[in-house]
C-alpha positions as CSV (number, residue, x, y, z in Angstrom):
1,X,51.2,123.2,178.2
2,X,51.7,119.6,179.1
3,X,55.5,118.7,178.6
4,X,54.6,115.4,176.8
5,X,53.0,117.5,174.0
6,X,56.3,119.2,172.9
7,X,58.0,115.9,173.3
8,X,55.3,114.6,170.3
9,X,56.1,118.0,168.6
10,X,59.7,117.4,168.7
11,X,59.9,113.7,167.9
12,X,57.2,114.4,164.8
13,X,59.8,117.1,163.9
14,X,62.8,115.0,163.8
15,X,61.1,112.0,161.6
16,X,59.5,114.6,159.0
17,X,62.7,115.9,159.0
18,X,64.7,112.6,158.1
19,X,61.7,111.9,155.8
20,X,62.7,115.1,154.1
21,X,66.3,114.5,153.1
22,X,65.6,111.4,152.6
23,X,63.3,112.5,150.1
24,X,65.9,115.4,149.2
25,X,68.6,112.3,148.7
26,X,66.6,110.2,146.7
27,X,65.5,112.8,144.3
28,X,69.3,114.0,143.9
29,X,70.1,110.1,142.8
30,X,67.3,110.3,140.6
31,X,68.1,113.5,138.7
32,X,71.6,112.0,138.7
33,X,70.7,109.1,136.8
34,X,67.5,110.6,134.8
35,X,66.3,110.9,131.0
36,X,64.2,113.0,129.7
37,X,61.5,111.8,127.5
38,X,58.2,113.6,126.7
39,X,55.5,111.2,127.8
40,X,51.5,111.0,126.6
41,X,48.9,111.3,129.0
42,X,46.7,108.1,127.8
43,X,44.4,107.6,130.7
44,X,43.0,109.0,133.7
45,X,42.9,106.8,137.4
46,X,40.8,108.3,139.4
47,X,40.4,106.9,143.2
48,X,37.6,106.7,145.5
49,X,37.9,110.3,146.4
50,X,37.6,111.3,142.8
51,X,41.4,112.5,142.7
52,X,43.0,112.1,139.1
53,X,46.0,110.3,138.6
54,X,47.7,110.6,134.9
55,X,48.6,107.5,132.8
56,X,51.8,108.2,131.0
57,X,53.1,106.2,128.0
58,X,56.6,107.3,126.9
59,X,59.7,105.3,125.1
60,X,62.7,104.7,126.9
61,X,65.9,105.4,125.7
62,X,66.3,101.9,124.0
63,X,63.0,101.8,122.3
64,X,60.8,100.2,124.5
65,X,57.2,101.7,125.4
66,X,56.8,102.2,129.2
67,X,53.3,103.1,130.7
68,X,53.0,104.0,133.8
69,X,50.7,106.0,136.3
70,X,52.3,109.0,138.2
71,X,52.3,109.1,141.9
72,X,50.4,112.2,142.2
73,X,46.6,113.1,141.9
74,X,44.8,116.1,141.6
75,X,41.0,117.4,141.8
76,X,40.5,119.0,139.2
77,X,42.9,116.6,136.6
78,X,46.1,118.4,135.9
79,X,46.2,116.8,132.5
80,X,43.9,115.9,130.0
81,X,43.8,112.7,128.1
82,X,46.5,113.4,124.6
83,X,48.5,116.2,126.2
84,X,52.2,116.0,126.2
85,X,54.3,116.1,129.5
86,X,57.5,116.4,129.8
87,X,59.5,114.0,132.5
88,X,62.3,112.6,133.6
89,X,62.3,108.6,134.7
90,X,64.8,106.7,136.0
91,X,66.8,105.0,133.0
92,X,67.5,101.9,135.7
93,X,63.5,101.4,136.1
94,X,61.7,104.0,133.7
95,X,58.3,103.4,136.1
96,X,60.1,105.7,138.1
97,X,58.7,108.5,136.3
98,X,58.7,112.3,137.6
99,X,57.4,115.6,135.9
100,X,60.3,117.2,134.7
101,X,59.4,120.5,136.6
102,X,60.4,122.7,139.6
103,X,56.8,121.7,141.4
104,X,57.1,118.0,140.2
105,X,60.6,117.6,140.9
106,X,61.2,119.2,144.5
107,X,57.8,119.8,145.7
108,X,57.4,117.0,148.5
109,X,61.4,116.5,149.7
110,X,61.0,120.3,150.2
111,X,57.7,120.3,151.7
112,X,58.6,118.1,154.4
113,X,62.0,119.1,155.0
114,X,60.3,122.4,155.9
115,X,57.4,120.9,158.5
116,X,60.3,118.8,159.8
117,X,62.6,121.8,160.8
118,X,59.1,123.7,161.8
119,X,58.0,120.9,164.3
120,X,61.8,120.3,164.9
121,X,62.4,123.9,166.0
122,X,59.2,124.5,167.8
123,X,59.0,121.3,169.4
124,X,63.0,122.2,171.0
125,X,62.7,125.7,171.8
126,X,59.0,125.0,173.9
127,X,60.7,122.0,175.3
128,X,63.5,123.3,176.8
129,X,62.5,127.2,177.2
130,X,60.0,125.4,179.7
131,X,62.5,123.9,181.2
132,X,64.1,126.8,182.1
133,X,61.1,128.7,183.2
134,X,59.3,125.8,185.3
Protein backbone atom coordinates (compact mmCIF):
# COMPACT_ATOMS: atom_id res chain seq x y z
CA UNK A 1 0.00 0.00 0.00
CA UNK A 2 0.81 3.51 -0.80
CA UNK A 3 2.71 5.16 2.22
CA UNK A 4 0.47 8.33 1.97
CA UNK A 5 -2.58 6.22 2.89
CA UNK A 6 -1.31 5.25 6.43
CA UNK A 7 -0.13 8.82 6.85
CA UNK A 8 -4.24 9.78 6.39
CA UNK A 9 -4.92 6.72 8.64
CA UNK A 10 -2.65 7.99 11.26
CA UNK A 11 -3.34 11.68 11.12
CA UNK A 12 -7.42 10.70 11.11
CA UNK A 13 -6.37 8.65 14.21
CA UNK A 14 -4.72 11.28 16.18
CA UNK A 15 -7.75 13.98 15.60
CA UNK A 16 -10.53 11.40 16.44
CA UNK A 17 -8.52 10.70 19.12
CA UNK A 18 -8.20 14.40 20.61
CA UNK A 19 -11.91 14.63 19.60
CA UNK A 20 -12.43 11.79 21.98
CA UNK A 21 -11.04 13.23 25.28
CA UNK A 22 -12.08 16.11 24.40
CA UNK A 23 -15.39 14.75 24.43
CA UNK A 24 -14.35 12.54 27.51
CA UNK A 25 -13.22 16.12 29.26
CA UNK A 26 -16.15 17.92 28.53
CA UNK A 27 -18.60 15.36 29.72
CA UNK A 28 -16.50 14.89 33.15
CA UNK A 29 -17.12 19.00 33.63
CA UNK A 30 -20.55 18.40 32.82
CA UNK A 31 -21.30 15.58 35.28
CA UNK A 32 -19.35 17.73 37.65
CA UNK A 33 -21.58 20.51 37.56
CA UNK A 34 -25.00 18.60 36.61
CA UNK A 35 -28.63 18.30 38.13
CA UNK A 36 -30.87 16.00 37.73
CA UNK A 37 -34.34 16.74 36.77
CA UNK A 38 -36.87 14.41 35.07
CA UNK A 39 -37.80 16.18 31.82
CA UNK A 40 -41.25 15.68 29.48
CA UNK A 41 -40.91 14.75 26.12
CA UNK A 42 -43.35 17.50 24.50
CA UNK A 43 -42.57 17.38 20.83
CA UNK A 44 -40.93 15.53 18.20
CA UNK A 45 -38.27 17.33 15.46
CA UNK A 46 -37.91 15.33 12.89
CA UNK A 47 -35.26 16.35 10.00
CA UNK A 48 -35.11 15.90 6.45
CA UNK A 49 -33.93 12.36 6.80
CA UNK A 50 -36.95 11.61 9.00
CA UNK A 51 -34.59 11.11 12.16
CA UNK A 52 -36.47 12.06 15.50
CA UNK A 53 -35.14 14.42 17.79
CA UNK A 54 -37.06 14.75 21.39
CA UNK A 55 -38.34 18.12 22.73
CA UNK A 56 -37.72 18.18 26.47
CA UNK A 57 -39.42 20.61 28.88
CA UNK A 58 -38.08 20.29 32.46
CA UNK A 59 -37.71 22.91 35.54
CA UNK A 60 -34.52 23.99 36.64
CA UNK A 61 -33.43 24.01 39.99
CA UNK A 62 -34.71 27.64 40.63
CA UNK A 63 -38.11 27.18 39.07
CA UNK A 64 -37.83 28.17 35.84
CA UNK A 65 -39.24 25.98 32.79
CA UNK A 66 -36.52 25.14 30.21
CA UNK A 67 -37.41 23.50 26.80
CA UNK A 68 -35.07 22.33 24.82
CA UNK A 69 -34.36 19.73 21.97
CA UNK A 70 -31.66 16.96 22.58
CA UNK A 71 -28.78 16.56 20.33
CA UNK A 72 -29.52 13.17 19.28
CA UNK A 73 -31.98 11.62 16.76
CA UNK A 74 -33.23 8.34 16.14
CA UNK A 75 -35.26 6.26 13.33
CA UNK A 76 -37.50 4.79 14.89
CA UNK A 77 -38.22 7.81 17.84
CA UNK A 78 -36.71 6.70 21.10
CA UNK A 79 -39.44 8.59 22.97
CA UNK A 80 -42.88 9.23 22.57
CA UNK A 81 -44.64 12.49 23.02
CA UNK A 82 -45.69 12.50 27.36
CA UNK A 83 -43.03 10.07 28.45
CA UNK A 84 -40.83 10.95 31.25
CA UNK A 85 -36.91 11.06 30.86
CA UNK A 86 -34.68 11.33 33.21
CA UNK A 87 -31.52 13.87 32.56
CA UNK A 88 -28.94 15.67 33.79
CA UNK A 89 -28.35 19.52 32.32
CA UNK A 90 -25.90 21.76 33.06
CA UNK A 91 -27.12 24.08 36.07
CA UNK A 92 -24.81 27.06 34.43
CA UNK A 93 -26.98 26.70 30.93
CA UNK A 94 -29.76 24.01 31.55
CA UNK A 95 -30.05 23.73 27.42
CA UNK A 96 -27.16 21.69 27.97
CA UNK A 97 -29.29 18.79 28.58
CA UNK A 98 -28.05 15.02 28.52
CA UNK A 99 -29.98 11.65 29.14
CA UNK A 100 -29.06 10.69 32.44
CA UNK A 101 -27.90 7.15 31.22
CA UNK A 102 -24.80 5.01 30.62
CA UNK A 103 -25.64 5.18 26.58
CA UNK A 104 -26.65 8.94 26.80
CA UNK A 105 -23.97 9.97 29.02
CA UNK A 106 -20.70 8.21 27.58
CA UNK A 107 -21.77 6.93 24.39
CA UNK A 108 -19.95 9.39 21.72
CA UNK A 109 -16.65 10.58 23.98
CA UNK A 110 -16.27 6.67 24.13
CA UNK A 111 -17.05 5.92 20.63
CA UNK A 112 -14.47 8.09 19.29
CA UNK A 113 -11.87 7.72 21.72
CA UNK A 114 -12.03 4.11 20.50
CA UNK A 115 -11.82 4.86 16.41
CA UNK A 116 -9.16 7.33 17.40
CA UNK A 117 -6.85 4.77 19.16
CA UNK A 118 -8.04 2.15 16.25
CA UNK A 119 -6.90 4.56 13.32
CA UNK A 120 -4.13 5.80 15.75
CA UNK A 121 -2.70 2.30 16.22
CA UNK A 122 -3.18 0.99 12.81
CA UNK A 123 -2.23 3.93 11.03
CA UNK A 124 1.47 3.75 13.31
CA UNK A 125 2.18 0.22 13.25
CA UNK A 126 1.52 -0.01 9.01
CA UNK A 127 3.46 3.20 8.80
CA UNK A 128 6.50 2.36 10.35
CA UNK A 129 6.38 -1.70 10.06
CA UNK A 130 6.70 -0.61 6.29
CA UNK A 131 9.36 1.19 7.04
CA UNK A 132 11.20 -1.39 8.22
CA UNK A 133 10.34 -3.87 5.61
CA UNK A 134 10.69 -1.53 2.38
Amino acid sequence: MDRKIFVVILVVGIAATFVGFYLISDTVGLLNRSLKATATVTELKYNSDGLASPVLQFSNDQGFIVTTKLNEAQKPPAYAVGDKVEIIYDENNPNNVRVNSLFGIWLAPTLMSILGVVFLSTGFIQYWGSRQWA
